[in-house]
N, C-alpha and C positions, 0 to 999 in steps of 0.2 A: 766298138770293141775295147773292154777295158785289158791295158798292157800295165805291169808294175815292171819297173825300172830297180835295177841292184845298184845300192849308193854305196857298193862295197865294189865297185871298179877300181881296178888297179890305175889307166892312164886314163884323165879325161886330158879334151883337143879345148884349146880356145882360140878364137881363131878372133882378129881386127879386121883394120881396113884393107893391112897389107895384102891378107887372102883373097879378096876380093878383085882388087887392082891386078892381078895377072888375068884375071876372068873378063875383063871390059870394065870395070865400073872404077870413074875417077872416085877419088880422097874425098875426104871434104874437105882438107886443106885447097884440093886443086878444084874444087867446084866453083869458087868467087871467080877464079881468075881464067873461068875455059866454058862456063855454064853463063854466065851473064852475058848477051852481047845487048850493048847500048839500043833501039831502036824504037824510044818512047820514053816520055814520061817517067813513067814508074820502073824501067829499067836504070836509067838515068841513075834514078833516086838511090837504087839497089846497091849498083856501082859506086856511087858516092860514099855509104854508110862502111861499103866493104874496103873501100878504100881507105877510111879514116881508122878503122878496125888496125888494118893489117901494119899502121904505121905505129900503134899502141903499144900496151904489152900485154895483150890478150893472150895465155896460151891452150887457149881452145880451139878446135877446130874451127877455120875460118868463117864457113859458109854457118853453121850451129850461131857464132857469135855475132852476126847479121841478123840473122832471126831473133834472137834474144834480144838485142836492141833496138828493131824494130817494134817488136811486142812492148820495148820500154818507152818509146816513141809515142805510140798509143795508146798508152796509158796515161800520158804527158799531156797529150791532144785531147783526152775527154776530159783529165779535172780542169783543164784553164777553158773548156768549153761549159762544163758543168758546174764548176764549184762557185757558190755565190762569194766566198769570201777574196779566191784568187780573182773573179770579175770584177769585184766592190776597188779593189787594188791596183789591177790592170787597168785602168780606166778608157785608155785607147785600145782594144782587144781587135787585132786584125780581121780583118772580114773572113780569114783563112780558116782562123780558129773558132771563131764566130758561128759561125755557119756549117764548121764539122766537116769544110773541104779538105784541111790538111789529115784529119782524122780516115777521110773517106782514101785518101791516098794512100797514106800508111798502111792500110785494110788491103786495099789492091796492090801493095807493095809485098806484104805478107801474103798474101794468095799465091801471086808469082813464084815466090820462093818454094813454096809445098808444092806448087806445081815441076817447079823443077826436080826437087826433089822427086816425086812419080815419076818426071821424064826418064831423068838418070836410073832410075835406080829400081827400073822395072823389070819383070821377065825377060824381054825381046833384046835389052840391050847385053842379055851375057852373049859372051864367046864359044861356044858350044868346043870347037874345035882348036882352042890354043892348049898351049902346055899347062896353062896355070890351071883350067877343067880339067885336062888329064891326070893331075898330079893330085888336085883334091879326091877327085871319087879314087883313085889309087889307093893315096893314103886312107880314106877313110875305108876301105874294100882292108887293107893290109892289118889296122888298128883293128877293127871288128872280129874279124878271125882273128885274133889273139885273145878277145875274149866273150865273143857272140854278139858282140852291141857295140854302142863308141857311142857317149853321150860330147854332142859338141854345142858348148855355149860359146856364143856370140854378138859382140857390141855392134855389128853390122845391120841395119834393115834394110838393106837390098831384097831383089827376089831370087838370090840364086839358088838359096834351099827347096824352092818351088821346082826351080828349072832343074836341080841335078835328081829330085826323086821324080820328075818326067820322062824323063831321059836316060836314068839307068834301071837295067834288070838285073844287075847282083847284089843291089843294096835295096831293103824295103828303109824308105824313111819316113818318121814318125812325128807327129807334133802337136800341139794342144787345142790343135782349131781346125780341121777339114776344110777345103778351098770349097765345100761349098755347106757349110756347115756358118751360123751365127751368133756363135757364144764361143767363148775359151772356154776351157774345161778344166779338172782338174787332172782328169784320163788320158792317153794316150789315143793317137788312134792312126792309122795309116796316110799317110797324103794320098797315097793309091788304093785306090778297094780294090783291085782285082789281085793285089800282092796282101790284103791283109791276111791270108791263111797259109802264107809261105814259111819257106826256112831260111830266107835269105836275113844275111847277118842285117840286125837294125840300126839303126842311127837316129838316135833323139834329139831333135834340134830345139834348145833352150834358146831364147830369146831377150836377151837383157835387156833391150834396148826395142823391140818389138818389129815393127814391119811398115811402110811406107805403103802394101798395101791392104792395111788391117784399119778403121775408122771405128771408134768407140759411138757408141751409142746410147744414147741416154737412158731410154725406155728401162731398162733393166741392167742390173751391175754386170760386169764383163761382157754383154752383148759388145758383138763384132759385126760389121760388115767387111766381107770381103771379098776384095775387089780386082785379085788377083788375074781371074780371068778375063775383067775388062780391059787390065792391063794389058794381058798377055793377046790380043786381039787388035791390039793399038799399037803400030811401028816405035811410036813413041811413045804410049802411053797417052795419049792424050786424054785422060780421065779430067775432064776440067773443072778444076780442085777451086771452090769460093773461099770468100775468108768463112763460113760457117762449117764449112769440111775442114778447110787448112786447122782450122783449130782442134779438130776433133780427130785425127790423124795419130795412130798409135806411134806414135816413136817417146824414144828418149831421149831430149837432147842434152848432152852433158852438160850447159850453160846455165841450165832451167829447172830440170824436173830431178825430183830425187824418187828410188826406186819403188817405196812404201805408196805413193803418191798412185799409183794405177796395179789394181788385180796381177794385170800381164807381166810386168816389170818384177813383182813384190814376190810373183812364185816363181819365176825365174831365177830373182837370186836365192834364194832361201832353196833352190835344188842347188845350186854352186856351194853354198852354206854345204849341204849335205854331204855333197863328194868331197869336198876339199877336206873333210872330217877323217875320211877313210884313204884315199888314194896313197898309191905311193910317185906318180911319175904326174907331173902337168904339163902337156905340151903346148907350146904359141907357137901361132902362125901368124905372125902379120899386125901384132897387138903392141903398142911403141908406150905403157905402161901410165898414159894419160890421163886414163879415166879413174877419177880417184875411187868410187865405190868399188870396183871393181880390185883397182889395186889394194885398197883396203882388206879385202876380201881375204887375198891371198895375204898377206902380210899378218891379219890377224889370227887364218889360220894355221899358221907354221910354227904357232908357239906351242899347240901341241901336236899338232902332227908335222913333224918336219919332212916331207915329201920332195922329191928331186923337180927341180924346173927347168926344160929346157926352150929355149925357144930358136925359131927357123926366121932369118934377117942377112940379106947380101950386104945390108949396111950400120946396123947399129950393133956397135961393139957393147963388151961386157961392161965396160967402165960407163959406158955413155948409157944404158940402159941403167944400171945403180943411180947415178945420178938420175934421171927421167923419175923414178921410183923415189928417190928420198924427196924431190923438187914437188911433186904433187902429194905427196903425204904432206910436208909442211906446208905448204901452201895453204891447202885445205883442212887438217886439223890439229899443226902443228905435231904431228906424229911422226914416232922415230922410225925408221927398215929396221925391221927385223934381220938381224946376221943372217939369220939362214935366207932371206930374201937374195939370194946370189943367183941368178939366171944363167946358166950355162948356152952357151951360143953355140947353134949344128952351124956351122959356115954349109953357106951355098951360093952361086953363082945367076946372074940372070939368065945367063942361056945351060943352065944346068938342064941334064934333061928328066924328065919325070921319074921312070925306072932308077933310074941312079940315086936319084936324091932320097926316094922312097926307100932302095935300100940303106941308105944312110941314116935316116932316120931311125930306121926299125934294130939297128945292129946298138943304138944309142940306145931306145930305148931297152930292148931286151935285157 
């Protein structure tokens, strides 16, 4: 069913890691240090690289910046096994590198990691019943009737957007790939068939960063496998992810891939491009201003549309978020904040309870 989407919405939602994290699903900052347990080899290893990481001055997310240096590990591990010129030079070439054993480690080092990734961050491990799922389908239930829809983009690829259009019947949720569908799209289409001829307000789940359980496939451009359901069938997920899948695994990770680089990513942002064009209100949830594309985004939209930004945080104040936002702008391309880059902070509490907060939100935004 083709659905066109109005880029002339008043408030889009963006939602981080922090959204997620009341729902069950650790950070990636806390994945190295709660998702690794030592018990082999190539865990070992994992541990090691995340250790050396975390004592650096990486400020990427933790687990992302494992992965990233791992990938640079093996790429390290094939020229000194490949290249005739590093051979001719290396003259004593260890039997490790030699032979493509530390290379083959590396490989099962990185499978690990995507695996964990699947474990964590699959359907089964949300909270179905905490506050922080009460509070999202709230809000997004409250945001939608205000204006028939809520388009929410998100640097998260978790599977909660799977599990909450499962699970609720006042929201039809919407998205560029059907769970049992093998291609992205450029269309829209329902997560649920039995709600696609409904009236329930929609919700468009934009992708920045794509899904952990979405696998790109080669045969044909944006061909997907998804594997959603074999997650959601597995306590933990146990999709057992090789280094030939772990590679081919739609996500983004901010260390590595820049947006133009994959279909899924590139129409993603380019719908953000589009509302941030028109909106007047952008709301965050959970989003700590890290990811530079994305802060770009907004930064470079406000020079002509100067649109209100609030965001929802028990703990990073206004000061501390300005800074967060000018430190990854420069970093990355030495670019200034825009003034009107000023995030207005809704304060809220951890044990706030859902109804409350939601109406505080909505009295903001209105």
């Amino acid at each position: 069913m083709k659905i066109k989407t109005d880029t002339k919405a008043d408030i889009v939602l963006l939602t981080g890691a922090g959204a997620s994290s009341g729902i069950g699903y650790p950070t990636l900052d806390d994945m190295s240090k709660h998702s690794i347990i030592v018990d082999d080899d190539i865990t070992d290893l994992i541990s090691r690289i995340s250790k050396s990481i975390s004592k650096g001055k990486i400020k990427t997310a933790a687990f992302e910046a494992v992965i990233a240096q791992i990938k640079e590990y093996i790429d390290i591990a094939d020229s000194l096994r490949t290249c005739p010129v590093l051979g001719k030079e290396i003259r004593q070439m260890p039997e490790e590198i030699k032979h493509g054993k530390l290379e083959e480690k590396l490989k099962k080092a990185l499978a690990k990691c995507y695996q964990i990734l699947a474990d964590e961050y699959g359907p089964k491990v949300i909270m179905k019943d905490s506050k922080g799922f009460l509070f999202l389908e709230g809000l997004f239930e409250e945001l939608s009737k205000k204006q028939s829809e809520l388009n929410v983009f998100t640097t998260n690829y978790d599977c909660s957007y799977q599990v909450f259009s499962k699970n609720s019947n006042k929201l039809s949720f919407l998205s560029r790939i059907q769970n049992d569908k093998k291609y992205f799209q450029s269309t829209w289409c329902n997560l649920r068939k039995d709600l696609t001829k409904s009236n329930l307000p929609k919700i468009y789940i934009h992708r920045l960063h794509g899904c952990v359980a979405w696998f790109n496939k080669n045969n044909r451009k944006g061909a997907i496998e998804n594997t959603v359901e074999k997650l959601n069938s597995n306590r933990y997920g146990k999709l057992q992810i090789s280094y030939k899948e772990s590679d081919s695994m739609c996500i983004k990770l901010v260390a590595s891939h820049l947006s133009g680089t994959n279909t899924v990513f590139s129409t993603a942002f380019q719908d953000l491009r589009n509302y941030l064009a028109h909106i007047k209100t952008l709301l965050i949830w959970g989003y700590s201003f890290r990811d530079f594309e994305v802060t770009k985004e907004i930064n470079d939209a406000l020079a002509s549309n100067p649109f209100r930004i609030y965001y929802i945080d028990p703990f990073l104040k206004e000061s501390d978020a300005k800074e967060n936002i000018e430190t990854t702008l420069e970093n990355n391309a030495t670019k200034k904040r825009n003034k009107k880059f000023s995030p207005i902070r809704i304060e809220c509490g951890l044990y706030d309870e859902p109804k409350a907060l939601i109406n505080k939100i909505m009295n903001k935004v209105k």
